[in-house]
C-alpha positions in Angstrom: -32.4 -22.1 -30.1 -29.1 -22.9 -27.8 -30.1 -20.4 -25.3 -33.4 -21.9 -25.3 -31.9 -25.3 -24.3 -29.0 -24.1 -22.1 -32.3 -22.5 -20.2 -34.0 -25.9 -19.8 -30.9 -27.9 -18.4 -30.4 -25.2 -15.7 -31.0 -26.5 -12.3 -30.0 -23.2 -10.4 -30.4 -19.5 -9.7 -27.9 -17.0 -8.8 -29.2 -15.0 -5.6 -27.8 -11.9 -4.2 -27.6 -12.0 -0.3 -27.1 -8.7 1.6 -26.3 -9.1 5.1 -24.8 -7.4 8.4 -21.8 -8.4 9.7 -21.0 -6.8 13.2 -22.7 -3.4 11.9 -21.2 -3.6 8.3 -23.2 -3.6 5.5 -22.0 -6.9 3.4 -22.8 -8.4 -0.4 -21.7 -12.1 -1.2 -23.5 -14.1 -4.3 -24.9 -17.7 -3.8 -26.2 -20.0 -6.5 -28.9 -22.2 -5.1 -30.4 -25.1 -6.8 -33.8 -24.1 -8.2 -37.3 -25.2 -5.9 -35.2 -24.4 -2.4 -35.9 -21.5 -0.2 -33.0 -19.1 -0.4 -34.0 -17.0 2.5 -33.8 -20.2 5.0 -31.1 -21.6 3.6 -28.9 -17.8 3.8 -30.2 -17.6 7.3 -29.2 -20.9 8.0 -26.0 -20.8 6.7 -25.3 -16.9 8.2 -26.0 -18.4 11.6 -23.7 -21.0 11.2 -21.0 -19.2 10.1 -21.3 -15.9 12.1 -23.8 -16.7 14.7 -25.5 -13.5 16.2 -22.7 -11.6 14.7 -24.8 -11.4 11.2 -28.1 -10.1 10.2 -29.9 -11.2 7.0 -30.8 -7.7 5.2 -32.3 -9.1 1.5 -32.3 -12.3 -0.4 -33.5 -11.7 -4.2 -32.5 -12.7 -7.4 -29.3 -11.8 -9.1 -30.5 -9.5 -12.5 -28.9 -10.8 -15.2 -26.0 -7.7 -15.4 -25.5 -8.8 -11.5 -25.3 -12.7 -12.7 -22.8 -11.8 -15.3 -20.7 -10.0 -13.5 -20.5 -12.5 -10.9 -19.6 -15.3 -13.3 -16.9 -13.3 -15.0 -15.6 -12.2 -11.6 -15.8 -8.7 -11.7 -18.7 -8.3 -8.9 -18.4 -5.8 -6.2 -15.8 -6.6 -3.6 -16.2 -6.9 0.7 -13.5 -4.8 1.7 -12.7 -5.1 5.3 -9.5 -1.5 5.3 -10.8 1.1 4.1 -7.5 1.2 2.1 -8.2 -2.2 0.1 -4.5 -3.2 1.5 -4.3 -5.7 3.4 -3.6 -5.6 7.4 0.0 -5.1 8.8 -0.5 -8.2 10.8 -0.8 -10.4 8.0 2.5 -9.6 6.6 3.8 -12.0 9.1 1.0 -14.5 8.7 1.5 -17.5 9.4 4.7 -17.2 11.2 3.5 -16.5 14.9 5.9 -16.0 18.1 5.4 -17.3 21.1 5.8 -15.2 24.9 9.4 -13.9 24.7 10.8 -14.8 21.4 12.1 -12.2 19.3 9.8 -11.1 16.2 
């Protein structure tokens, strides 16, 4: 009976987006209230943030095993080195020098 009632007070979906980002095939997971259109609103917001740089690929609902693992966390990571480290330059981040200083 509680999962019936945690079921009625939800007011959202999880959605899986799949999208390009300059060639490279990326996953990120959106929760969008319930009665909107996903696919607008991931286009939308993919413009915004990327501009032409991004390409919607697929919008669809998160299965349940995809939902869970989102919510604990353990969902599939974007991994920009091919390593999983991260970038050299960032070791220095955010200490930058300027023209002729020493680094």
């Amino acid at each position: 009976m509680a999962v019936v009632m945690a079921e009625f007070f939800r007011r959202s979906s999880t959605w899986v987006v799949d999208y390009r980002y300059d060639g490279r095939a990326r996953r990120i997971f959106k929760v969008i209230p319930d009665g909107k259109d996903a696919v607008a609103m991931m286009q939308a917001e993919l413009t915004d943030l990327y501009g032409s740089r991004a390409e919607l690929v697929e919008v669809k609902l998160a299965s349940d095993d995809e939902e869970r693992a989102f919510l604990r966390g353990e969902e599939p990571k974007n991994v920009l080195c091919p390593t999983g480290r991260m970038p050299r330059s960032s070791e220095k981040w955010p200490h930058r020098t300027t023209p002729g200083e020493a680094s």
